[in-house]
C-alpha positions in Angstrom: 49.5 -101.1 29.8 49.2 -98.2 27.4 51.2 -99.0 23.7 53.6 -96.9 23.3 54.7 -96.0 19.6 58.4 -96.4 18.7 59.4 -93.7 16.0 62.2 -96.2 14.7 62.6 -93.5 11.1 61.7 -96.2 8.8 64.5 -98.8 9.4 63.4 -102.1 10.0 62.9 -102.9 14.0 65.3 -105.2 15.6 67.8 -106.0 12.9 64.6 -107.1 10.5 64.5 -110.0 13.0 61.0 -109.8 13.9 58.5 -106.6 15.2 58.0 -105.1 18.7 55.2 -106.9 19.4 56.4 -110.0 17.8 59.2 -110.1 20.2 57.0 -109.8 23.2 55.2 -113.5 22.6 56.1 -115.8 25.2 57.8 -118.4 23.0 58.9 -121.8 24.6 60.5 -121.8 28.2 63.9 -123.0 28.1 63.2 -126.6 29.5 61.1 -127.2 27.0 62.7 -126.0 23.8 66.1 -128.0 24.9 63.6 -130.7 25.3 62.4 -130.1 21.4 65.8 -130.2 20.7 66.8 -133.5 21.8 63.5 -135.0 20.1 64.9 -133.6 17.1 68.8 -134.9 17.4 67.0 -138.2 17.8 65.6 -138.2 15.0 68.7 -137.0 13.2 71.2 -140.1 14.8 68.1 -142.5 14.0 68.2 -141.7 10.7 71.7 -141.7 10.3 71.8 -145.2 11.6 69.3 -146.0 9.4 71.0 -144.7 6.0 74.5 -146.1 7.3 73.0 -149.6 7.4 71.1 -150.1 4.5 73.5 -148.1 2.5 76.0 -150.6 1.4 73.0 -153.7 -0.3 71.1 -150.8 -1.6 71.0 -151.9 -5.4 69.6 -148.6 -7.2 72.6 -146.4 -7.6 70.7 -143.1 -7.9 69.5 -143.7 -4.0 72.9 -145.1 -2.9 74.0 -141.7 -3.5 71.7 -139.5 -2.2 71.6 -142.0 0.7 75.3 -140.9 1.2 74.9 -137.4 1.3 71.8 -137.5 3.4 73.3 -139.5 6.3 76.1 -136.8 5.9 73.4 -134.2 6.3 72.0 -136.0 9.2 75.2 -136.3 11.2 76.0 -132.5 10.6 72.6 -131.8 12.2 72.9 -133.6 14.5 76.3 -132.0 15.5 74.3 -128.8 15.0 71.8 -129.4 17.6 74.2 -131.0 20.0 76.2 -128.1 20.6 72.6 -125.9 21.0 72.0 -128.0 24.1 75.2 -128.1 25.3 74.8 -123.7 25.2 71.3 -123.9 26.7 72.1 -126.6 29.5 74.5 -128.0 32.0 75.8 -131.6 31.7 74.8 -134.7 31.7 72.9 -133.6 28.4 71.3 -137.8 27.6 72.0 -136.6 24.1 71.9 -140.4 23.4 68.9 -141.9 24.7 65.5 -141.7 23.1 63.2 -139.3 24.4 59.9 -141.8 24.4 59.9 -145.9 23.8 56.9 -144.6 20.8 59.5 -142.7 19.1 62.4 -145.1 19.3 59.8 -148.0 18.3 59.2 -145.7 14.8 62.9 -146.1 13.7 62.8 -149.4 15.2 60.5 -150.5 12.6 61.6 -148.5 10.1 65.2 -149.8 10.5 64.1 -153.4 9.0 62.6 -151.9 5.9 63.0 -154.6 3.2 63.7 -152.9 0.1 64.4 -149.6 -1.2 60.9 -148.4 -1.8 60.0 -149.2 1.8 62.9 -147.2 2.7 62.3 -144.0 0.6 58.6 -144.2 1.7 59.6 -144.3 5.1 62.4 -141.5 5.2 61.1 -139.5 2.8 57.0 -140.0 3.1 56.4 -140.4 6.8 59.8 -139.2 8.9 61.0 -136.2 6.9 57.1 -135.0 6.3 56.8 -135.1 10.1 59.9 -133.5 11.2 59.5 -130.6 8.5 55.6 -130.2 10.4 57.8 -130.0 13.8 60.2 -127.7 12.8 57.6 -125.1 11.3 55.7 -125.2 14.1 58.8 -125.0 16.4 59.6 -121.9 14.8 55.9 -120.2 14.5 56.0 -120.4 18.6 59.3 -119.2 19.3 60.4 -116.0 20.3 62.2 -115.2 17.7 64.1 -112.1 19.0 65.3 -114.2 22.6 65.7 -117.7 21.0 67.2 -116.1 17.8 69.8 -118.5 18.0 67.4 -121.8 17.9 65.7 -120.4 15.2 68.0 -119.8 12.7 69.0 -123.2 13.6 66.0 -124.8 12.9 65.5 -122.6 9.6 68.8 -124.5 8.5 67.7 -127.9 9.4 63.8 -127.2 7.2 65.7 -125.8 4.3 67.9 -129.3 4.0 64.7 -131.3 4.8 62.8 -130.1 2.4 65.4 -130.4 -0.2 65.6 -133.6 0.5 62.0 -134.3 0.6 61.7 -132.7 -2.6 64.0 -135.5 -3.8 63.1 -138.1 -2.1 59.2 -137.9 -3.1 60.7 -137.9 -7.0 62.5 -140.8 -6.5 59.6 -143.0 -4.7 57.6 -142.2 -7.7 59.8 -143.1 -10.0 60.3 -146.3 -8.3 56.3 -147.1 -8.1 55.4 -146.6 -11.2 53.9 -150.4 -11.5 50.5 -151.3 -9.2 52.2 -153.7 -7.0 55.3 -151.3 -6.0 52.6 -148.7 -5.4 50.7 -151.2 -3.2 53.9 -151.8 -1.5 54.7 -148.1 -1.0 51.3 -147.4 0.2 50.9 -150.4 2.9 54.3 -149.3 4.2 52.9 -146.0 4.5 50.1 -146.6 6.3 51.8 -149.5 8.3 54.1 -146.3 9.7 52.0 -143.6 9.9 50.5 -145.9 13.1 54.0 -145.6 14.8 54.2 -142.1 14.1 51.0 -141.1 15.1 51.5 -143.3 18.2 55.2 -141.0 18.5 52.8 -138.0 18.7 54.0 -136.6 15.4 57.6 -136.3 16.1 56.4 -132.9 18.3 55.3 -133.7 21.1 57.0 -134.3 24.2 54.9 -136.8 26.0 54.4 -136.5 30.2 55.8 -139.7 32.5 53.6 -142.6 32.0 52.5 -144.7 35.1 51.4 -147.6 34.2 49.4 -149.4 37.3 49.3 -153.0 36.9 46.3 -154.8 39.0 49.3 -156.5 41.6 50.9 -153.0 42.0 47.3 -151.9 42.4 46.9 -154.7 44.9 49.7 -153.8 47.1 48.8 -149.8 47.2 45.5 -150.8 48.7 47.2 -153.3 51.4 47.8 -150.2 53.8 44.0 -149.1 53.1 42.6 -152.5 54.2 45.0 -153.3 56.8 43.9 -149.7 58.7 40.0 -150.9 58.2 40.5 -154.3 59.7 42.3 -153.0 63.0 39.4 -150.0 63.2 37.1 -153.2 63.2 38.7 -155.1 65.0 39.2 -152.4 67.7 35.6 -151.3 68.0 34.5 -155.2 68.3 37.1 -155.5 71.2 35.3 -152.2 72.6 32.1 -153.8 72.8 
């Protein structure tokens, strides 16, 4: 294909969305950015969970109220990113189930945090980090002319995170000042950063896992053997 030169008189292409040939880049298929977007709601009603219950016995009152408006923020995302799916797909949605037992098992650990700095280390140190490296690369491979709509989206969602990452990385080193918080905060850390990597980084989107267990295996190969013994048995009875 020849390029052909658009004489556009010096206005910006597209609405300043993007170029010509930045709007012809594949981008994510459909399937798989609705996909994306469920990971990420999941994230969003984990977290809210997670602010909800540990709100209420946290002591510091500096983090009770950022707690407060973050699980606000995380339940307006949420909202958000429902109603993108609900454009993009046809009921039933499964809005509410986790997209991978490696993802859910991250917030399940994370929910039983037992103090605050455990908690800002995980929101703020591992999750939000994470979901911030998601979102930007989200949004370097979409189109962003077709999927305009997902992508302003998502530019919302990074410009709160990283507000709130901003804050939250002030307040855990506030709060770790002394060598044995600090040795808290960075056990905790690396204690998580297992489950995430295990979660594939809050990005990917892992296949169907078959797990074959040796008696599964075992029956499979029942029909094999069965067909060997009668060949035998039938070329014996031939002789």
């Amino acid at each position: 294909m020849v390029p052909q030169t658009i004489d556009n008189l010096g206005i910006e292409p597209l609405a300043g969305l993007c170029t010509y040939e930045e709007a012809c880049r594949p981008g994510h298929t459909v399937d798989h950015t609705v996909s994306l977007l469920k990971r990420y709601n999941y994230v969003k009603t984990a977290s809210h969970a997670l602010f909800a219950a540990h709100l209420a016995h946290t002591p510091e009152w500096e983090v009770k109220c950022a707690f407060s408006l973050h699980l606000w923020l995380e339940a307006e995302h949420s909202t958000w990113l429902r109603k993108r799916v609900t454009e993009m797909r046809e009921p039933p949605h499964f809005l509410d189930e986790a997209p991978d037992e490696e993802l859910k098992r991250l917030f399940e650990e994370l929910i039983r945090a037992s103090n605050t700095i455990e908690l800002l280390v995980g929101v703020y140190r591992v999750v939000k980090p994470a979901l911030i490296r998601a979102l930007n690369q989200h949004l370097a491979q979409a189109n962003p002319l077709s999927d305009y709509p997902t992508c302003r989206l998502l530019r919302l969602l990074l410009k709160d995170e990283e507000e709130m990452v901003v804050w939250g990385t002030q307040a855990t080193t506030a709060l770790t000042q002394a060598p044995e918080a600090a040795k808290i905060a960075h056990d905790w850390e690396k204690h998580l950063s297992w489950f995430l990597d295990a979660a594939g980084e809050l990005r990917e989107i892992f296949p169907m896992r078959i797990i074959f267990l040796p008696h599964v295996l075992a029956l499979m190969a029942l029909p094999i053997l069965w067909t060997a013994f009668h060949g035998a048995i039938s070329v014996f009875a031939i002789r």
